[in-house]
N, C-alpha and C positions, 0 to 999 in steps of 0.2 A: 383581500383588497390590498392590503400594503407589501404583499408577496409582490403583487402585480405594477405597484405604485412603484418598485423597488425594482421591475424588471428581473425577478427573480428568474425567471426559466432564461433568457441569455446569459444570468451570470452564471447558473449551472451549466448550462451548454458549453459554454468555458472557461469551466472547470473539468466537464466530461470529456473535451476535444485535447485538451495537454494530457489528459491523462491515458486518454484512448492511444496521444500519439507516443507517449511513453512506452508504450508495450514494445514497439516493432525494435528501437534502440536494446533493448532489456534483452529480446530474442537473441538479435545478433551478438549480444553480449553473453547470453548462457548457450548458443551453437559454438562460438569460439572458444569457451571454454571448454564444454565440453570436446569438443577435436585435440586441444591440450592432453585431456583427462584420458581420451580413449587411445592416445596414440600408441599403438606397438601392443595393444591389451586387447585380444578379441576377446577374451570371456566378458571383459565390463560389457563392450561393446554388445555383445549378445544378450547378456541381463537387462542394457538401456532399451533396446532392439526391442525384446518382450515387452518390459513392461509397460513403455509409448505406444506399445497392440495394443496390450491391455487395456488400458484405459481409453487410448483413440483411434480405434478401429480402420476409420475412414483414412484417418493422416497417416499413423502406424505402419500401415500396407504399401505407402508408396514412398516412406521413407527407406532412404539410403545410408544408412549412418558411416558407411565404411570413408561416402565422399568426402564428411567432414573435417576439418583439419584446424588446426588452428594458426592463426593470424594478430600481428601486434597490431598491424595494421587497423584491421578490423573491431582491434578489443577498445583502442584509444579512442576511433569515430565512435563505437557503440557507448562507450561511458560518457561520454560529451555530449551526445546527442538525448542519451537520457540524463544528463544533469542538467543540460538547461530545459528539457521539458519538464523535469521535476520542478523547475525554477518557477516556468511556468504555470504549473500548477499551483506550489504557495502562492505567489503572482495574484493567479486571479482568485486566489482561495480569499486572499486580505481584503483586495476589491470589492468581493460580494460580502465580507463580514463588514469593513467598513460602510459599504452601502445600507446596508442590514442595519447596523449600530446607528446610521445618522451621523457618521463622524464628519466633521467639516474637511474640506482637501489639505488646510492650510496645515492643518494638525495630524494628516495620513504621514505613514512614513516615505521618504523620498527614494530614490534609484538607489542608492548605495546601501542603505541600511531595510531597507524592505529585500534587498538580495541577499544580504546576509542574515536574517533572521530566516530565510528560505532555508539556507544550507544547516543553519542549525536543527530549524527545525526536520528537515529532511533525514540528517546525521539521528535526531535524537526518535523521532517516530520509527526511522526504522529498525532501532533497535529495541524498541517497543511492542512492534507488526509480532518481531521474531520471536520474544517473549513470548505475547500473546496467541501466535500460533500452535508454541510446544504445548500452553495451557489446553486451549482446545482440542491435541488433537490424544493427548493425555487424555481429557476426559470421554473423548469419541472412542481413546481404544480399551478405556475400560477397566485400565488396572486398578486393581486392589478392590472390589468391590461397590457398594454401594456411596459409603464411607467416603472413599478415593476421586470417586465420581461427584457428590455434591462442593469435596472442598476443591475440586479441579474447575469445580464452578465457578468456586467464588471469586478464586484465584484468577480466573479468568476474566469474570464481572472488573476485579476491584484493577484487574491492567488495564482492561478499557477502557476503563474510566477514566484512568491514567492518561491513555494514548490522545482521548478524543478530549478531556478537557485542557493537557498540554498542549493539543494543537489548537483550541480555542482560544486560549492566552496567548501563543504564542502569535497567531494571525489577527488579535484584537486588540482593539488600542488600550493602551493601560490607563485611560480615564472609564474605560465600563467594568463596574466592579467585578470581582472575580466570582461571588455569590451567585453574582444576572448566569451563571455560565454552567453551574452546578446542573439545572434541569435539564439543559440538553445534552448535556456529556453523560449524565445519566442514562436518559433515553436511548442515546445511541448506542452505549456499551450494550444496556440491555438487548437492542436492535442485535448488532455486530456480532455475540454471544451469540445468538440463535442461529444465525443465520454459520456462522463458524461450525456450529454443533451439527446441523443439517448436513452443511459439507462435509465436514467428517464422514457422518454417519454413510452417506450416499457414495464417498469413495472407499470407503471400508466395503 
């Protein structure tokens, strides 16, 4: 009832749509790079070649990688375009927790300091994502045992938690205590953690 009082499903809808449109800027940002990486190097070129089989059979086959090159061109539009749709994602991330919270507009943050609270948070989750990536995929590939495995767990839980109540705080007005914020960051790490382990396990 109050999901729906709150119009929940549009405000995730846009949050799903900055984020969806982030990917395509992100692409042409790791194509240019890569063309950078592979220039003058066919053995790279042949190990990237494989391992894009690998894993994406359908796309893999009719890729070309030799056509790639890279471009300054290309790398400034690709980071710009995914920085202001990452903007756009804190954007409307705040919008839907403010909604969510009941925060009055008068006391939302305005243009200038809702953009910047975007970039930081942007700057600081992603070096939180990457953290918590090596955690998981450490525990996906298994080293050391049993042992190795459980504290790759925790180590992974207690980043998540990190990641998703950082970004709670950071997208929520600092009149809702930081206590109210504990169970969902919880929840979701535990969430995020599994679903991380899955993927793992299913690219391994």
């Amino acid at each position: 009832k109050k999901s729906g009082d709150d119009q929940g499903g549009h405000l995730a809808a846009l949050v799903a749509w900055f984020g969806f449109f982030s990917l395509f800027p992100l692409l042409l940002v790791f194509a240019t790079i890569l063309g950078y990486v592979l220039a003058g190097d066919p053995a790279t070129r042949q190990s990237v070649e494989h391992s894009v089989i690998s894993q994406f059979p359908a796309v893999g086959s009719a890729l070309h990688l030799d056509t790639i090159s890279g471009s300054a061109v290309a790398l400034v539009i690709g980071l710009l375009t995914a920085l202001y749709a990452g903007l756009g994602v804190t954007n409307a991330s705040q919008t839907a927790l403010d909604t969510v919270w009941a925060v009055p507009f008068k006391h939302r943050a305005n243009f200038i300091k809702s953009r910047l609270r975007g970039l930081g948070l942007l700057a600081f989750l992603g070096v939180m994502f990457i953290v918590s990536t090596i955690a998981s995929g450490a525990v996906s590939a298994g080293f050391g045992g049993a042992l190795a495995k459980i504290a790759g767990y925790i180590v992974s839980l207690i980043v998540n938690f990190g990641l998703f109540f950082a970004a709670y705080r950071f997208m929520t007005d600092g009149k809702i205590p930081s206590r109210d914020l504990r169970s969902g960051s919880a929840f979701a790490a535990v969430l995020w953690t599994i679903l991380q382990s899955v993927g793992g396990l299913y690219l391994k």
